[in-house]
PyMOL Python script that loads the backbone (N, CA, C, O; Angstrom):
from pymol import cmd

cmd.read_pdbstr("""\
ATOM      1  N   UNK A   1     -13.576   3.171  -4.274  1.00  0.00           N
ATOM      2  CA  UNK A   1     -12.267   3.191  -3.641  1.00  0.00           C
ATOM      3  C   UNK A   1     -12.191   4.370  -2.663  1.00  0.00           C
ATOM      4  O   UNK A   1     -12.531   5.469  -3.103  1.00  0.00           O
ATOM      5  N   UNK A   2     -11.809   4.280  -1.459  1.00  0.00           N
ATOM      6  CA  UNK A   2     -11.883   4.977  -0.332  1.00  0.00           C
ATOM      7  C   UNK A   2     -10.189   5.654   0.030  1.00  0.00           C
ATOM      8  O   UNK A   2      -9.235   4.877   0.085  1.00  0.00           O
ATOM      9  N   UNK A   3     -10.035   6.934   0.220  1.00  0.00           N
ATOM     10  CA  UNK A   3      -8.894   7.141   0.326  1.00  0.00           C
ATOM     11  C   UNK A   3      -8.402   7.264   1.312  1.00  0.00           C
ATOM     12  O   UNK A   3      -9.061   7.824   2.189  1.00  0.00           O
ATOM     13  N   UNK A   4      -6.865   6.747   1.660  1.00  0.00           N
ATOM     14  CA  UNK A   4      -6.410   6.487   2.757  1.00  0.00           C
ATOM     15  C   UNK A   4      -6.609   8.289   3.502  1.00  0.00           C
ATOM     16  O   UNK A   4      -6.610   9.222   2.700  1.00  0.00           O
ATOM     17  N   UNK A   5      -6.741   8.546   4.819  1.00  0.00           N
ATOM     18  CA  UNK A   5      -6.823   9.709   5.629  1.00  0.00           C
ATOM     19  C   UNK A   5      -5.699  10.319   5.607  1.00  0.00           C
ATOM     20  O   UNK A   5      -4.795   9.630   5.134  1.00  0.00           O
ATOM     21  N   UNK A   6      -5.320  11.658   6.036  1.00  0.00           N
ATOM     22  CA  UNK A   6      -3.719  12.071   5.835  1.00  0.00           C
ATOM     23  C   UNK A   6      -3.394  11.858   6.934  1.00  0.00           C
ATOM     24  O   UNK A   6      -4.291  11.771   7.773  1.00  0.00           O
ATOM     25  N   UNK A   7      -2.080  11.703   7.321  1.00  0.00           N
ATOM     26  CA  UNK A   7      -2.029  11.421   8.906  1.00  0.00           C
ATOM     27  C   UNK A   7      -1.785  12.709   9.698  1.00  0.00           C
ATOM     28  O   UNK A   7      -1.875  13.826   9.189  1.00  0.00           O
ATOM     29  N   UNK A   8      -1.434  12.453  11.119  1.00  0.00           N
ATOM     30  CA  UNK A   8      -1.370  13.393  11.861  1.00  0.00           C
ATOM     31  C   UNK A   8      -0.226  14.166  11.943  1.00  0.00           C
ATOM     32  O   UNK A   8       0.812  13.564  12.220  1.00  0.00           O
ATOM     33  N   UNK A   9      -0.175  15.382  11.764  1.00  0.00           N
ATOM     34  CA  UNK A   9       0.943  15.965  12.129  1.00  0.00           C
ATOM     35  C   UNK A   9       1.689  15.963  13.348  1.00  0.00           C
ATOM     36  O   UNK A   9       1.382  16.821  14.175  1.00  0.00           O
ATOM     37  N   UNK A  10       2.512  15.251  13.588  1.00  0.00           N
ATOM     38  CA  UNK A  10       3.179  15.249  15.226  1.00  0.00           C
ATOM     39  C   UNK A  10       4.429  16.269  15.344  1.00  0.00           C
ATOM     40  O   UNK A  10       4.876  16.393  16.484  1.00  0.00           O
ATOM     41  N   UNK A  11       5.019  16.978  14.369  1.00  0.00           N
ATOM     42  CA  UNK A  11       5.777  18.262  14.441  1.00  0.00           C
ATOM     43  C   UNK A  11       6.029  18.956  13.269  1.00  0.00           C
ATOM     44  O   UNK A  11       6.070  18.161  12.330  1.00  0.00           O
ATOM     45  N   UNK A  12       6.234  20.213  12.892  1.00  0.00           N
ATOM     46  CA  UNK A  12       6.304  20.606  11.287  1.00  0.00           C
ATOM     47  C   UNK A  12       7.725  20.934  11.461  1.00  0.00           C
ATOM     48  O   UNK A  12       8.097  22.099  11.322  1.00  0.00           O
ATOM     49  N   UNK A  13       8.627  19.901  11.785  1.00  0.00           N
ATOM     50  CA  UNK A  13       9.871  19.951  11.826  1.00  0.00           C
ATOM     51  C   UNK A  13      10.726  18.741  11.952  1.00  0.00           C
ATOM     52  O   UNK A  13      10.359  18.141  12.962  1.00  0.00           O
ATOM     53  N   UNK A  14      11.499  18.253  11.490  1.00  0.00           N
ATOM     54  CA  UNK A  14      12.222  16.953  11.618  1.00  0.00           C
ATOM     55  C   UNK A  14      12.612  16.988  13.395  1.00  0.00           C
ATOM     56  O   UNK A  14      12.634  17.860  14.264  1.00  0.00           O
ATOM     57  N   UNK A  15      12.928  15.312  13.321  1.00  0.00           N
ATOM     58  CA  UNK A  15      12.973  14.796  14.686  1.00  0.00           C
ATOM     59  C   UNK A  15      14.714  14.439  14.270  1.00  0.00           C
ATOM     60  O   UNK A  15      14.957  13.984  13.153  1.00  0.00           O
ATOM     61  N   UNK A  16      15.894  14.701  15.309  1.00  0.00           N
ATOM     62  CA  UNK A  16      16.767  14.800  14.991  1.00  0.00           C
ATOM     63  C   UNK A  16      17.193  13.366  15.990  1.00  0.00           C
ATOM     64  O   UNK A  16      16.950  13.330  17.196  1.00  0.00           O
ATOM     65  N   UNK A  17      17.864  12.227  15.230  1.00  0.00           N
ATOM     66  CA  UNK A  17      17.572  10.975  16.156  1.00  0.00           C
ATOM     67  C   UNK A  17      19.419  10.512  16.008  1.00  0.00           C
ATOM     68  O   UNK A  17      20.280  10.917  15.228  1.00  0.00           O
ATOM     69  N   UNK A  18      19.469   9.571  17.067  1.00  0.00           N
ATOM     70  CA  UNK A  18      20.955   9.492  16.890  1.00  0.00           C
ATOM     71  C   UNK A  18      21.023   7.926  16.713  1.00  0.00           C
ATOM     72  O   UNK A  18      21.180   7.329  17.778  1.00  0.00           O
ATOM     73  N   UNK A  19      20.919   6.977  15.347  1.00  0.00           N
ATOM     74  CA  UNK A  19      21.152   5.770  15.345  1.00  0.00           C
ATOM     75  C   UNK A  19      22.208   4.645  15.173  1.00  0.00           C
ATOM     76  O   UNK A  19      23.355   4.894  14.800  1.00  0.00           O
ATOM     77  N   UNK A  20      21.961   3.950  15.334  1.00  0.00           N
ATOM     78  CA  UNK A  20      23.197   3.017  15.584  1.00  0.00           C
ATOM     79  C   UNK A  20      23.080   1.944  13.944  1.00  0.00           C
ATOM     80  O   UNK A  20      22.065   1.590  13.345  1.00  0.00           O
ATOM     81  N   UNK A  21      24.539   1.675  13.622  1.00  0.00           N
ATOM     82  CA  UNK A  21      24.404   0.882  12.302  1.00  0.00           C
ATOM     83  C   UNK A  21      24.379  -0.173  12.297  1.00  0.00           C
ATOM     84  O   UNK A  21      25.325  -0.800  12.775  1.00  0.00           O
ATOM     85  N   UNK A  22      23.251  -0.834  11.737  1.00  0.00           N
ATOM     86  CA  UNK A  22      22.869  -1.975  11.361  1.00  0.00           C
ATOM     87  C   UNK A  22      21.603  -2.294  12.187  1.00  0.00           C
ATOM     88  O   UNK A  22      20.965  -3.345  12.125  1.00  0.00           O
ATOM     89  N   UNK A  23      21.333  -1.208  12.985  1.00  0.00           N
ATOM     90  CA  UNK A  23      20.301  -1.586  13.889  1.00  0.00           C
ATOM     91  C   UNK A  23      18.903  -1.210  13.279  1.00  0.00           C
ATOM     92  O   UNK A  23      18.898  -0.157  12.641  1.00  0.00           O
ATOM     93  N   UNK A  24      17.492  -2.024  13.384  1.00  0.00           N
ATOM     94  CA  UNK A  24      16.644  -1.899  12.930  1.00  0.00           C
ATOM     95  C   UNK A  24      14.970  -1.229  13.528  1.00  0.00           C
ATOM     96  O   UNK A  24      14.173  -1.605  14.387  1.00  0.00           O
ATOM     97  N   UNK A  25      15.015   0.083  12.411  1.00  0.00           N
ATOM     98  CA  UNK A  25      14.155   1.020  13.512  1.00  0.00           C
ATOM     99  C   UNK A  25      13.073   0.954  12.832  1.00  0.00           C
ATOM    100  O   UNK A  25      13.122   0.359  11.756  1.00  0.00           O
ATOM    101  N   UNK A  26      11.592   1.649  13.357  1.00  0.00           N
ATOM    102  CA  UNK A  26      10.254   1.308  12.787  1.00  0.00           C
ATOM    103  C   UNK A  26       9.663   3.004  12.700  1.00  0.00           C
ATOM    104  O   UNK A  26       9.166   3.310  13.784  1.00  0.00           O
ATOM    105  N   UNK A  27       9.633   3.630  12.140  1.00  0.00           N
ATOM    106  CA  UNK A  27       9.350   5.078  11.871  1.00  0.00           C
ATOM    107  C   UNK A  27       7.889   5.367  12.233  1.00  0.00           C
ATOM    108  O   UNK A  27       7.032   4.696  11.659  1.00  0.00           O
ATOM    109  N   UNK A  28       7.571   6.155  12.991  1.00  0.00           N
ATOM    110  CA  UNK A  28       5.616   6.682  13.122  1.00  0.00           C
ATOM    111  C   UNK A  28       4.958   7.065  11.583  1.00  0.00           C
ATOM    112  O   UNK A  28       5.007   8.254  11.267  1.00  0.00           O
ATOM    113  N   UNK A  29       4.477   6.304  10.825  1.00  0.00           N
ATOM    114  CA  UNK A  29       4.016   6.838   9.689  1.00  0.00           C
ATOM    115  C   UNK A  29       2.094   8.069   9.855  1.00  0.00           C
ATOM    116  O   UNK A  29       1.573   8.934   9.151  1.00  0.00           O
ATOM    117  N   UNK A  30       1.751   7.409  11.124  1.00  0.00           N
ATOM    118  CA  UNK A  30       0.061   7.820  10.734  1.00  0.00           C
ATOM    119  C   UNK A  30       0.286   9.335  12.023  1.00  0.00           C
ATOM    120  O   UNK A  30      -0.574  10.168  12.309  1.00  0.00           O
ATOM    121  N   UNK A  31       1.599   9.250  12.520  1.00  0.00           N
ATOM    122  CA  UNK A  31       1.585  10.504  13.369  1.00  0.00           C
ATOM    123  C   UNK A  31       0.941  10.403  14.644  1.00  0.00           C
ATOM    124  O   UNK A  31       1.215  11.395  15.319  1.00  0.00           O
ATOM    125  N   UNK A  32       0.168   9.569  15.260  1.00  0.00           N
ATOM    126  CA  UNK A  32      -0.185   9.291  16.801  1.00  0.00           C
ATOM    127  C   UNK A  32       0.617   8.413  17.943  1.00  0.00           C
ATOM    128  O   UNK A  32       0.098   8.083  19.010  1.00  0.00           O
ATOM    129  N   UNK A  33       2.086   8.059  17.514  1.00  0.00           N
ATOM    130  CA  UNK A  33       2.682   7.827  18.278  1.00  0.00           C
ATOM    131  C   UNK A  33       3.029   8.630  19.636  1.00  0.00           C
ATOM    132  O   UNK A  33       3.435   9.792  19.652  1.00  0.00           O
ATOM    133  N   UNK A  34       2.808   7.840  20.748  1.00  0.00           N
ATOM    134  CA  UNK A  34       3.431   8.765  21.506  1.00  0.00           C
ATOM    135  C   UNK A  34       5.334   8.658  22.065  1.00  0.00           C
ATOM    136  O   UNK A  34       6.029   9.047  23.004  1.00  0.00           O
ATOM    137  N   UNK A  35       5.448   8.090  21.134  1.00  0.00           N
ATOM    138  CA  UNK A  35       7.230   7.743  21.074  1.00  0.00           C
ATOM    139  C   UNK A  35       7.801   8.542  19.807  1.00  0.00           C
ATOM    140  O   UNK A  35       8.860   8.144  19.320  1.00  0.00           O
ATOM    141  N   UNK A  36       7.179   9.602  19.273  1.00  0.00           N
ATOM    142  CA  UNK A  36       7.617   9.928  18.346  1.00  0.00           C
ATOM    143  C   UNK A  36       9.265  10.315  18.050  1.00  0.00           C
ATOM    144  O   UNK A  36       9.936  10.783  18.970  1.00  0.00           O
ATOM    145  N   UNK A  37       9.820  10.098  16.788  1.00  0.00           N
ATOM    146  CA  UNK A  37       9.143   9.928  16.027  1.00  0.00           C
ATOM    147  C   UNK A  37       8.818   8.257  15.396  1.00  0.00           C
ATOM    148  O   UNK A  37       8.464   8.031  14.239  1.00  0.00           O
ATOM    149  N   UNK A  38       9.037   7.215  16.457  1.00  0.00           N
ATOM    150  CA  UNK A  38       8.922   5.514  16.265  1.00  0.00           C
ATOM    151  C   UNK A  38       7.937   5.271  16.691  1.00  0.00           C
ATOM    152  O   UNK A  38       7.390   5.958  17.554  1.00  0.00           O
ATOM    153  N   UNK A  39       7.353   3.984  16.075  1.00  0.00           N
ATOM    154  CA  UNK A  39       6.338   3.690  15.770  1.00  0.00           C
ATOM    155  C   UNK A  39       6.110   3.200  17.733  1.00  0.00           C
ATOM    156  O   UNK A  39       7.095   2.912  18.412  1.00  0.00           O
ATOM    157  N   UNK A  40       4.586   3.207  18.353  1.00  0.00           N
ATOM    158  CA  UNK A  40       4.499   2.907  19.399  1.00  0.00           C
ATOM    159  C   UNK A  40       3.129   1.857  19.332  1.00  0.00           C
ATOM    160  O   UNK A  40       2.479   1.712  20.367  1.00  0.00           O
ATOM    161  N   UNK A  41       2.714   1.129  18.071  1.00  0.00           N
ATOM    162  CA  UNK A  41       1.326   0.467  17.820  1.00  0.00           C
ATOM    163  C   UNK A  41       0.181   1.322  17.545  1.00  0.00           C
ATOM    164  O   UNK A  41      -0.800   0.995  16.877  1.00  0.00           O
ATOM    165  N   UNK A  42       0.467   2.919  18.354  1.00  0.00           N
ATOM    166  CA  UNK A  42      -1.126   3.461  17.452  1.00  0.00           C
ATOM    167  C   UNK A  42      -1.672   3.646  16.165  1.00  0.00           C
ATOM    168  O   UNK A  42      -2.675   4.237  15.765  1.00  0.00           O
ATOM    169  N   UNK A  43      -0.850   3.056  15.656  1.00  0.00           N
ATOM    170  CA  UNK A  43      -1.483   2.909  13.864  1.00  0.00           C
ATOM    171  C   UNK A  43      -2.585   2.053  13.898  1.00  0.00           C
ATOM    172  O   UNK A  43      -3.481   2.210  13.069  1.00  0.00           O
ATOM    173  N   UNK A  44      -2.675   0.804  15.086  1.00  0.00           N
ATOM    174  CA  UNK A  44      -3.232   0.415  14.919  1.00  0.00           C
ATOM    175  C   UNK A  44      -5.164   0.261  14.757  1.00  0.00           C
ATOM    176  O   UNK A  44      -5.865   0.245  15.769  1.00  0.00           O
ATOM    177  N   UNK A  45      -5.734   0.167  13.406  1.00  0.00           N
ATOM    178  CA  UNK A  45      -6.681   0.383  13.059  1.00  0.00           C
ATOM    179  C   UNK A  45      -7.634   1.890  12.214  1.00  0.00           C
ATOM    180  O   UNK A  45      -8.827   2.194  12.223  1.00  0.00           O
ATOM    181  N   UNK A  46      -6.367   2.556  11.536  1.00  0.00           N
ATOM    182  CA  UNK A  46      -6.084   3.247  11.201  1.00  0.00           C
ATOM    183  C   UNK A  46      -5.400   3.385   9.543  1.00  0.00           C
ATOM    184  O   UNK A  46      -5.201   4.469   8.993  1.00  0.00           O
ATOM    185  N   UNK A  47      -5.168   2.316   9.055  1.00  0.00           N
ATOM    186  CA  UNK A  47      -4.608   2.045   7.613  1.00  0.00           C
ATOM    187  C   UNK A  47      -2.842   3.055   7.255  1.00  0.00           C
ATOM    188  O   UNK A  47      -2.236   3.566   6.314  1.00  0.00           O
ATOM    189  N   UNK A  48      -2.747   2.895   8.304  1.00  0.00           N
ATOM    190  CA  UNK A  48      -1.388   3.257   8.547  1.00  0.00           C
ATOM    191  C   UNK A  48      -0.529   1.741   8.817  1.00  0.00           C
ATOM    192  O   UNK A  48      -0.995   0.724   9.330  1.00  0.00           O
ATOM    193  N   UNK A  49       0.799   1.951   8.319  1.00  0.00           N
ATOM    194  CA  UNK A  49       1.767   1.041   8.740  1.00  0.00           C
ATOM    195  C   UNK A  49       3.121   1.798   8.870  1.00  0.00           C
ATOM    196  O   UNK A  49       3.688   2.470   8.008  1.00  0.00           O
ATOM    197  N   UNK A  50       3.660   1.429  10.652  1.00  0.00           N
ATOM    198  CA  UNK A  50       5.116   2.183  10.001  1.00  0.00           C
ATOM    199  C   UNK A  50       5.892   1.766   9.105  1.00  0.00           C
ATOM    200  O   UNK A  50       5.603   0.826   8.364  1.00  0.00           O
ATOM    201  N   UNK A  51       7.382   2.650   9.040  1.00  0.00           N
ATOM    202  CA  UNK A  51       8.201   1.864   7.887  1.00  0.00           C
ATOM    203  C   UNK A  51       9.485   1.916   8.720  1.00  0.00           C
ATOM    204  O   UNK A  51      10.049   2.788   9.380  1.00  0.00           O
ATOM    205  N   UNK A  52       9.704   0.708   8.442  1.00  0.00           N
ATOM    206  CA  UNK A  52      10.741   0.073   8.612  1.00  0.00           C
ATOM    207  C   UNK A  52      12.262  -0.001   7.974  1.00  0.00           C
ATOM    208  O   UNK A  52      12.473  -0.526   6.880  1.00  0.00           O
ATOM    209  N   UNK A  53      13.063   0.456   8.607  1.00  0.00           N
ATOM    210  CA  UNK A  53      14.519   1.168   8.075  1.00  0.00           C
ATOM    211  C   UNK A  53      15.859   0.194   8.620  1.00  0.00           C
ATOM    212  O   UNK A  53      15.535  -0.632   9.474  1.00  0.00           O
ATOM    213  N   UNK A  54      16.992   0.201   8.310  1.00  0.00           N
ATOM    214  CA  UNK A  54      17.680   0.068   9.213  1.00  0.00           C
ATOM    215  C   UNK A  54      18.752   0.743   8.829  1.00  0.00           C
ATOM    216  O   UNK A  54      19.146   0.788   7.664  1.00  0.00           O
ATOM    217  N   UNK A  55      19.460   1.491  10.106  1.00  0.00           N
ATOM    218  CA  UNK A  55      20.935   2.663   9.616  1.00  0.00           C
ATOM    219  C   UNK A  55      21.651   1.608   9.249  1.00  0.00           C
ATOM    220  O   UNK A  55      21.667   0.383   9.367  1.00  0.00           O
ATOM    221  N   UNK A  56      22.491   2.863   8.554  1.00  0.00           N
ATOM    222  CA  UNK A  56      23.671   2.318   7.591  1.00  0.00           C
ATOM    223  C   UNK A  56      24.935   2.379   8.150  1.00  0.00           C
ATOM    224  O   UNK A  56      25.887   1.599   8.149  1.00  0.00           O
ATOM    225  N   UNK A  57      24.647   3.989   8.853  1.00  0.00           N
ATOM    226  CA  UNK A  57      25.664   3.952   9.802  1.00  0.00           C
ATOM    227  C   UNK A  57      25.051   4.347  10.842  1.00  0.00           C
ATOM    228  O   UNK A  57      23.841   4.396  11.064  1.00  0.00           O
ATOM    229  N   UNK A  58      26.410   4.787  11.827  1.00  0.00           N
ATOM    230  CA  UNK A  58      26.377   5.645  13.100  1.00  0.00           C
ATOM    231  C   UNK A  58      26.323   7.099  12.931  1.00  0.00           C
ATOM    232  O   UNK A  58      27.036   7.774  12.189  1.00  0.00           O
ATOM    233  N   UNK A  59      25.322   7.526  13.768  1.00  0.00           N
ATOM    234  CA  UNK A  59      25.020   8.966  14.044  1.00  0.00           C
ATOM    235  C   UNK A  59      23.264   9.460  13.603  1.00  0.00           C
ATOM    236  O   UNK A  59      22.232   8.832  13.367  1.00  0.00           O
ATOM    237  N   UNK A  60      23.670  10.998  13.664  1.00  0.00           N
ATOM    238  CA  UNK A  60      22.198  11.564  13.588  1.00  0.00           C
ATOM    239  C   UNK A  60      21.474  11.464  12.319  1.00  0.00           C
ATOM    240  O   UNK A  60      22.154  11.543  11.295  1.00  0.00           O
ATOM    241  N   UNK A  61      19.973  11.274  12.193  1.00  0.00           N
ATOM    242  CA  UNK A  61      19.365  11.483  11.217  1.00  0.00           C
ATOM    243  C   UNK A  61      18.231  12.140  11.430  1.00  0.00           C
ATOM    244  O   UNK A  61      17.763  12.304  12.557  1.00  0.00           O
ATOM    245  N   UNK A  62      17.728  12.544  10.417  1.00  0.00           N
ATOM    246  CA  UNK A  62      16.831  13.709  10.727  1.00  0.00           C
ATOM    247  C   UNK A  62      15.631  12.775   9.791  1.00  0.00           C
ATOM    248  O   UNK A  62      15.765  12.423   8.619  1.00  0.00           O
ATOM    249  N   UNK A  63      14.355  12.485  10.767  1.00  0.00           N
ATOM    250  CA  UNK A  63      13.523  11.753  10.063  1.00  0.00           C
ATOM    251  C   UNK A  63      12.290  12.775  10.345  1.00  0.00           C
ATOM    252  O   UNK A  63      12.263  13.753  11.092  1.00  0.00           O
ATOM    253  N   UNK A  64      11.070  12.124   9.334  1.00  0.00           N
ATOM    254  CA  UNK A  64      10.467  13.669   9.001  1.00  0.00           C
ATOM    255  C   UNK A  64       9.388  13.292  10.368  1.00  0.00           C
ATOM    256  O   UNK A  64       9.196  12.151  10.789  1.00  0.00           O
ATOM    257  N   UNK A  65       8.797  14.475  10.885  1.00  0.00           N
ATOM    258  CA  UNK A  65       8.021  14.795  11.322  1.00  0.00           C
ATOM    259  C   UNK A  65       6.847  15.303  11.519  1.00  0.00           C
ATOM    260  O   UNK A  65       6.372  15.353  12.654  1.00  0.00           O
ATOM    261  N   UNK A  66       6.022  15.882  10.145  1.00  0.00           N
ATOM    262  CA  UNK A  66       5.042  15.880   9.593  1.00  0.00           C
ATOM    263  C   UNK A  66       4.363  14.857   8.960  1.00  0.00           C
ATOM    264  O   UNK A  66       3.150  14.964   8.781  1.00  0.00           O
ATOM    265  N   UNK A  67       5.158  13.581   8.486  1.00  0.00           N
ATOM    266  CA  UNK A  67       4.290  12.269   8.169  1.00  0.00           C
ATOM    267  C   UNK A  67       4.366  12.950   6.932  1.00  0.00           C
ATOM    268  O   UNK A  67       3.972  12.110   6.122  1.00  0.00           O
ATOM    269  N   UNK A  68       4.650  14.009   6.303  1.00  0.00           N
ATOM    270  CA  UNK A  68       3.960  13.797   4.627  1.00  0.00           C
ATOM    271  C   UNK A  68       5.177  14.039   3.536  1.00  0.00           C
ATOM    272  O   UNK A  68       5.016  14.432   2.380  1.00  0.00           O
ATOM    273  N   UNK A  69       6.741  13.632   4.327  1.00  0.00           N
ATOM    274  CA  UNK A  69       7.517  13.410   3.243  1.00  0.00           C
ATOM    275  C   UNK A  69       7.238  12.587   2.361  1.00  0.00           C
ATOM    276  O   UNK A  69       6.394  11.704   2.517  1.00  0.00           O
ATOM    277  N   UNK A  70       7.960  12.777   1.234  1.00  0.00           N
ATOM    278  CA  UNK A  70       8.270  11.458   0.235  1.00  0.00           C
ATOM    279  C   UNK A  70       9.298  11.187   0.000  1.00  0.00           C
ATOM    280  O   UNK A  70       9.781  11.363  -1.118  1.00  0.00           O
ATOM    281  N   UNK A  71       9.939  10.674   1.000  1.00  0.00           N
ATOM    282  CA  UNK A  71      11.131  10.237   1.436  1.00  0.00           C
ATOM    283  C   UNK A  71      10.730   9.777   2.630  1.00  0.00           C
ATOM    284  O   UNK A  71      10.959  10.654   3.463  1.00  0.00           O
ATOM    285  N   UNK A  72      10.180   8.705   3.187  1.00  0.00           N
ATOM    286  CA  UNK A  72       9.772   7.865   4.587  1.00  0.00           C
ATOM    287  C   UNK A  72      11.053   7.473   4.578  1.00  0.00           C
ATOM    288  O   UNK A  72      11.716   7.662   3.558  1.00  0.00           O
ATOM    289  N   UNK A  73      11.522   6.969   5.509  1.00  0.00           N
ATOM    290  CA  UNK A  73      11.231   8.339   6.589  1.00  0.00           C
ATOM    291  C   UNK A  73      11.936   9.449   6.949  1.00  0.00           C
ATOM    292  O   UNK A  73      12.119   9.557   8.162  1.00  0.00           O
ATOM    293  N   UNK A  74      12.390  10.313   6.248  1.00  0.00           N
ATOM    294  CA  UNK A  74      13.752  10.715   6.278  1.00  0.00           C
ATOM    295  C   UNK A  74      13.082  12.319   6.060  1.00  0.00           C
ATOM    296  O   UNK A  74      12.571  12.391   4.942  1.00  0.00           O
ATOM    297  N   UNK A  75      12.994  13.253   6.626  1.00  0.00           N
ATOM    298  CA  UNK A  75      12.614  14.762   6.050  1.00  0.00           C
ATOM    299  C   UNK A  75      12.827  14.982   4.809  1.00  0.00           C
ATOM    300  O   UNK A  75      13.880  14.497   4.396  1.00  0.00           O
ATOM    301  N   UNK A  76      12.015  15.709   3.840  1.00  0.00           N
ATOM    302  CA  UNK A  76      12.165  16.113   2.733  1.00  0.00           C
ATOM    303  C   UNK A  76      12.270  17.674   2.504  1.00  0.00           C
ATOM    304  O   UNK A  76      12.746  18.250   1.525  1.00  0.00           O
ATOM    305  N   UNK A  77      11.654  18.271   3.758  1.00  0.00           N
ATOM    306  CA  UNK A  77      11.600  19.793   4.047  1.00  0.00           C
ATOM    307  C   UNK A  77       9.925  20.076   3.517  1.00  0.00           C
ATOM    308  O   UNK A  77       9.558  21.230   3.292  1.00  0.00           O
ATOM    309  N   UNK A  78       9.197  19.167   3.390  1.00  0.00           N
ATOM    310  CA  UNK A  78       7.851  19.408   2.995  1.00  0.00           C
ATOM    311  C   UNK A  78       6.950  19.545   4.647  1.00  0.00           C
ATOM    312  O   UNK A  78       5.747  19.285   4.673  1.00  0.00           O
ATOM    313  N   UNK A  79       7.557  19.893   5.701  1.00  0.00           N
ATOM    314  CA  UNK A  79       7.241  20.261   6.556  1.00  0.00           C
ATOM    315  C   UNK A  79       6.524  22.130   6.053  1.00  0.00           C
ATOM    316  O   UNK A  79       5.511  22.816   6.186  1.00  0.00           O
ATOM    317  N   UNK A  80       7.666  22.171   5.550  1.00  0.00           N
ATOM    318  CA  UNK A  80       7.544  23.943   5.240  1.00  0.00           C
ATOM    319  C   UNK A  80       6.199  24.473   4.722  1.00  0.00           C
ATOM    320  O   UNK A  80       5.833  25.641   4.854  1.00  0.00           O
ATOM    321  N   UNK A  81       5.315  23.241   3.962  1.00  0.00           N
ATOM    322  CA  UNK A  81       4.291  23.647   2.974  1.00  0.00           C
ATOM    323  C   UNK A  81       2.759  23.247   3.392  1.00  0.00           C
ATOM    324  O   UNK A  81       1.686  23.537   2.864  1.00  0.00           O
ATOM    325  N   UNK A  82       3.209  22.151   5.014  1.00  0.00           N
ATOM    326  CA  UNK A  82       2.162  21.867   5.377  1.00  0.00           C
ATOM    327  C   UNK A  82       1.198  22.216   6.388  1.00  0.00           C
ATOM    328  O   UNK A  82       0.116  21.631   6.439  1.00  0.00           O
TER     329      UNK A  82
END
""", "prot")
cmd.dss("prot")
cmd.show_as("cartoon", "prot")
cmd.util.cbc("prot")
cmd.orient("prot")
């Protein structure tokens, strides 16, 4: 069994995003997006998949930016440790 790679760090700080409710967004999980922090296809071939959310409501959210919350996609503050 081969383990998945860690992904890329694309900021050690949350991405502060302003979404709309009910609307359906696709999060950068492997970190090589260049739309960060949404997914832009470079996962592809990579064993990455983004994740897929949709707001609840209106306004800002702070989704993580290091790729290694546990909370996808949402900051956990485990930016701090990585």
């Amino acid at each position: 069994m081969t383990d998945k790679p860690a992904p890329h760090i694309a900021q050690k700080a949350p991405y502060a995003v302003e979404v709309e409710a009910g609307k359906k967004y696709f999060w950068c999980a492997c970190g090589n997006s260049k739309n960060q922090p949404f997914c832009d296809g470079s996962h592809k071939g990579t064993g990455f998949s983004p994740t897929a959310f949709t707001a609840e409501q209106a306004g800002t959210v702070f989704l993580c930016g290091c790729k290694h919350t546990a909370n996808a996609p949402y900051c956990d503050g485990t930016h701090k440790s990585v």
